[in-house]
C-alpha positions in Angstrom: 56.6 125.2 159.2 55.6 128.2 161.2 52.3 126.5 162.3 54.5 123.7 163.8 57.0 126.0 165.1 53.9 127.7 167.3 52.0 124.7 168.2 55.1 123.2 169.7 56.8 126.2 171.0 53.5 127.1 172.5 53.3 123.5 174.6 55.6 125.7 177.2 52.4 128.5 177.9 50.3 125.6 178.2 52.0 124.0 180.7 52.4 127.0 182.5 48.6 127.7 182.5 47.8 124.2 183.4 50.0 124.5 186.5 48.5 127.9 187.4 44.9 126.5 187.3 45.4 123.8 190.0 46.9 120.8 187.5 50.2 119.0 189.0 53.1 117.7 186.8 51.8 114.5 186.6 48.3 114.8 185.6 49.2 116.9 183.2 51.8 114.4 181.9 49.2 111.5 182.0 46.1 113.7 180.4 48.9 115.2 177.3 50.2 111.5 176.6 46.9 110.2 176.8 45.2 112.6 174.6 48.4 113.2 172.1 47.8 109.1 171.8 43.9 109.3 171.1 44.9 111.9 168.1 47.7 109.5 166.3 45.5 106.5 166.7 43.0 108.1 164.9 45.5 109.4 162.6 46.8 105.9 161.8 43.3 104.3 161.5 42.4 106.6 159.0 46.2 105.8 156.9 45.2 102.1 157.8 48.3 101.1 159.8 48.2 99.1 162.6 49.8 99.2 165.9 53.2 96.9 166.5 52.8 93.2 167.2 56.3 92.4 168.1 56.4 92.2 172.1 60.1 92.4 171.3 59.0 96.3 170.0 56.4 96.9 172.6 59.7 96.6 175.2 61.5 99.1 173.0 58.8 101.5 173.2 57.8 101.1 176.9 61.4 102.8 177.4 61.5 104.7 174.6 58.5 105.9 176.1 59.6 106.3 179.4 62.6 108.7 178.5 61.1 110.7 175.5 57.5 111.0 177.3 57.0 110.1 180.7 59.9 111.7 182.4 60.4 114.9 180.1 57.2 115.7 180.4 56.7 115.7 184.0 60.2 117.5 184.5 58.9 120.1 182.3 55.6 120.3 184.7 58.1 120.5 187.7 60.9 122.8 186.4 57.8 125.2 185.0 56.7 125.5 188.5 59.6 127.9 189.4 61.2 129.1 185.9 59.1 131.5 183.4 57.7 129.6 180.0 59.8 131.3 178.1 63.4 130.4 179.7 62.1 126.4 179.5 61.8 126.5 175.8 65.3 128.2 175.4 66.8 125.3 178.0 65.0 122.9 176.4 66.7 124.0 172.9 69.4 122.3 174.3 68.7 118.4 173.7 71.0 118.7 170.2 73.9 119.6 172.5 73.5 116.8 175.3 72.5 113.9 172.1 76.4 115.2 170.8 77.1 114.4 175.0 75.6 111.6 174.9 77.0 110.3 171.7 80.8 111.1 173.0 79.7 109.6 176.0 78.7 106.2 174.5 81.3 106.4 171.5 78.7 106.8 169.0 79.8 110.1 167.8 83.8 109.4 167.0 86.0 111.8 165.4 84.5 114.8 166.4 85.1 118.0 164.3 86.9 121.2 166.5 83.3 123.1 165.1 80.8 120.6 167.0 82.7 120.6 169.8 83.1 124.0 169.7 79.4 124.4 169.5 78.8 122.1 172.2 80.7 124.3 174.5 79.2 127.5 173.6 75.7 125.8 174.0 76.7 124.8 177.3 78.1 128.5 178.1 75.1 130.0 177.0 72.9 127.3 179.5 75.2 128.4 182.3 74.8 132.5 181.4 70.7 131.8 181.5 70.9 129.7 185.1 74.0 132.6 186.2 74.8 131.1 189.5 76.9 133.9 190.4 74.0 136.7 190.5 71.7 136.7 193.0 69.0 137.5 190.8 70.1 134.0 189.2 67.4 131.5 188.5 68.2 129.0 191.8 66.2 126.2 193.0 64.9 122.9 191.3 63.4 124.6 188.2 66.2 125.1 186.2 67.7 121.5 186.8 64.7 119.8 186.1 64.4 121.3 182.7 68.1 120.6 181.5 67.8 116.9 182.9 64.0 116.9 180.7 66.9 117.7 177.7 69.1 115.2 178.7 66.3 112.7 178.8 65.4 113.3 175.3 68.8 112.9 174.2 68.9 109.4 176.2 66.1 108.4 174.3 66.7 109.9 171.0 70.4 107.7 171.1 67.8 104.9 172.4 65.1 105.1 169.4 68.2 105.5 166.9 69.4 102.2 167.7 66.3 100.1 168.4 63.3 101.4 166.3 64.8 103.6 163.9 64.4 101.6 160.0 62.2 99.2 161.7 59.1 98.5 159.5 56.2 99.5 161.4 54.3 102.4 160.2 55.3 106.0 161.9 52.2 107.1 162.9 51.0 103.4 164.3 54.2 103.7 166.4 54.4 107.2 167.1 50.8 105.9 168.7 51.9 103.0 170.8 54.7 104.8 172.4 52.6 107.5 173.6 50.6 104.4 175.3 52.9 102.8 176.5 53.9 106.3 178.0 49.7 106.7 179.2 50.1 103.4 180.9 53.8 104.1 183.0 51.9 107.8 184.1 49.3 106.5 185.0 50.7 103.7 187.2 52.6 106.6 188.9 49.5 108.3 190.0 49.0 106.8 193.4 52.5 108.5 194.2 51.1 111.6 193.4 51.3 113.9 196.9 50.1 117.1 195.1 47.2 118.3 197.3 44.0 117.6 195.1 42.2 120.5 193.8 39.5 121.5 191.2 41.2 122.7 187.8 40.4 125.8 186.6 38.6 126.4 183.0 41.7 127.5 181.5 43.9 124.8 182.9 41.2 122.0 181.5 41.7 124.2 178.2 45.6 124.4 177.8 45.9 120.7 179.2 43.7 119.7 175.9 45.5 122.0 173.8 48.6 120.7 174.9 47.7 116.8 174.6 45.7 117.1 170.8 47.4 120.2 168.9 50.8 120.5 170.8 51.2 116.4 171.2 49.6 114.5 168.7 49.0 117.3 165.6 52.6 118.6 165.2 53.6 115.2 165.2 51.4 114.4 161.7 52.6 118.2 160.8 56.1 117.3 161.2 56.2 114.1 159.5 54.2 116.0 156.7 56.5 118.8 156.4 59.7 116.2 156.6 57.8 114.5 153.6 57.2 117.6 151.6 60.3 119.6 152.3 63.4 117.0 153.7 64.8 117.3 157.4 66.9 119.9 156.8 63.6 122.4 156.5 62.0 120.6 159.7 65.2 121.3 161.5 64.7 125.0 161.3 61.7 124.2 163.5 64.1 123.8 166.3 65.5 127.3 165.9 61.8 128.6 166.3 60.6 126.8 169.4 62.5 128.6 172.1 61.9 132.1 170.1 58.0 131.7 170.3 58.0 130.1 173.3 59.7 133.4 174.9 57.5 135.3 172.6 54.3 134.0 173.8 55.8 133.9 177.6 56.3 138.1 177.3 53.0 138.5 175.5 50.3 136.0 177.4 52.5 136.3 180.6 54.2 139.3 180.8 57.1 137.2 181.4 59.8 139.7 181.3 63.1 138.7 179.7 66.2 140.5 179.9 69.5 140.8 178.5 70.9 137.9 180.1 68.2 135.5 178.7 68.6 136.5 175.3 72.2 136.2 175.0 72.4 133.0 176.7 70.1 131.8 174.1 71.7 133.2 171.3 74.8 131.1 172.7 72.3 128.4 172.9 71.0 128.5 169.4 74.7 129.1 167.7 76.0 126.3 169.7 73.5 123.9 168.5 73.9 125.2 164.9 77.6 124.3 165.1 77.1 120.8 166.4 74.5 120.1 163.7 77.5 120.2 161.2 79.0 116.7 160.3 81.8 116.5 157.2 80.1 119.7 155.9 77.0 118.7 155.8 73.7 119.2 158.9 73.5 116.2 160.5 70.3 114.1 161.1 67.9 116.8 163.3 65.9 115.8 166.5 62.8 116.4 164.1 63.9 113.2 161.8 64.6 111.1 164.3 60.6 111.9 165.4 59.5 111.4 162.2 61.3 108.0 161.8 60.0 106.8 165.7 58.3 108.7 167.4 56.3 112.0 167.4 56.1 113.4 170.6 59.1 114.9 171.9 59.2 118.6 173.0 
């Protein structure tokens, strides 16, 4: 658990250092999804399942890869641009809270108890004491948005994968594998739209880029279907209570990103919030991690 917690709280210092050493948003969406697919085809190949057939499930995953891969990633790249590592790990902690948004939205999630929605407003509150419009020392510009609608996104297609590919047959890791093509392919196509000025990558951006794509894409997703296996999905959903700690915690240390008061309380808020919503008739309800495990295996 604490290996996955660091690999994928980490992909937010990666992305940083990719974007510092001349990579845009979009080639580092294209070489992550690319490489994060090499690493699960590999992994299936070797558990000898095969990639869907179905073109019926090859639609469902071209969106499902659209809004859990293709567009999150590259709003990460963009919103990193402007806003330290460690605040886009604590906004990104947010998905839980827009999925219960989503779900209200779409009348999915009926009957909501006084605690979730509770806990989806004190999320929210803590989102808005991080972005704090009213200082001027706020975070401002296109950063901060970016990263909430990269939440949002996952939520969309979290809601998505639940209805179209969740209990379908197909092997997880075969899947996991053809979404993150499908995702390759819709990146790639988007290339040629690419105005970013070129420029020669740096060492260390060539290095965090692969990190990001083998260990932070397509490893944690084999380490999180393993440790959903071994343990149940209420252990993998502590995961999700790590990320935005080590992400801030790697931010301060390899970055010197400083974080003050302000941030910290806004993701405690953040962090109780989504603890509240995760409670259903008593019990936590399904995490972002199953849902993963059960489709795909490259979210955050």
């Amino acid at each position: 658990m604490a290996v996955l917690a660091l690999l994928w709280g980490s992909g937010f210092l990666w992305t940083k250092l990719a974007l510092a050493g001349g990579l845009s948003p979009l080639h580092i969406t294209v070489i992550r999804c690319a490489l994060g697919a090499g690493v699960l085809l590999v992994l299936a190949r070797s558990g000898g399942q095969r990639l869907p057939r179905a073109r019926r499930t090859w639609g469902h995953l071209v969106v499902a890869a659209f809004f859990c891969n293709a567009l999150p990633f590259f709003l990460l790249g963009i919103g990193e641009q402007s806003v330290d590592s460690g605040v886009a790990g604590v906004l990104n902690a947010t998905t839980p809270l827009w999925s219960l948004a989503v779900g209200v939205t779409l009348g999915t999630e009926r009957g909501i108890r006084p605690v979730r929605l509770a806990g989806l407003l004190l999320g929210f509150a803590g989102t808005v004491l991080i972005f704090a419009p009213w200082q001027r020392g706020g975070l401002t510009g296109w950063g901060v948005p970016a990263l909430l609608a990269a939440a949002v996104s996952y939520a969309v297609a979290f809601a998505y994968m639940a209805r179209h590919l969740i209990g379908r047959q197909s092997a997880p890791l075969a899947l996991s594998a053809a979404q993150l093509l499908a995702a390759t392919g819709l990146t790639t196509l988007a290339l040629p739209a690419d105005t970013t000025a070129p420029a020669v990558p740096t060492l260390t951006a060539v290095t965090a880029v692969a990190i990001l794509g083998v260990l932070g894409t397509g490893v944690t997703f084999h380490l999180n279907s393993r440790l959903i296996a071994d343990e149940g999905p209420t252990v993998a959903a502590t995961v999700g209570y790590l990320l935005p700690v080590v992400s801030v915690a790697l931010g301060a240390i390899a970055l010197d990103e400083r974080v003050g008061f302000r941030v910290v309380a806004g993701m405690a808020l953040v962090l109780a919030g989504v603890g509240m919503t995760r409670r259903q008739n008593g019990d936590p309800a399904p995490s972002d991690a199953e849902v993963r495990q059960r489709s795909s295996g490259s979210g955050t």
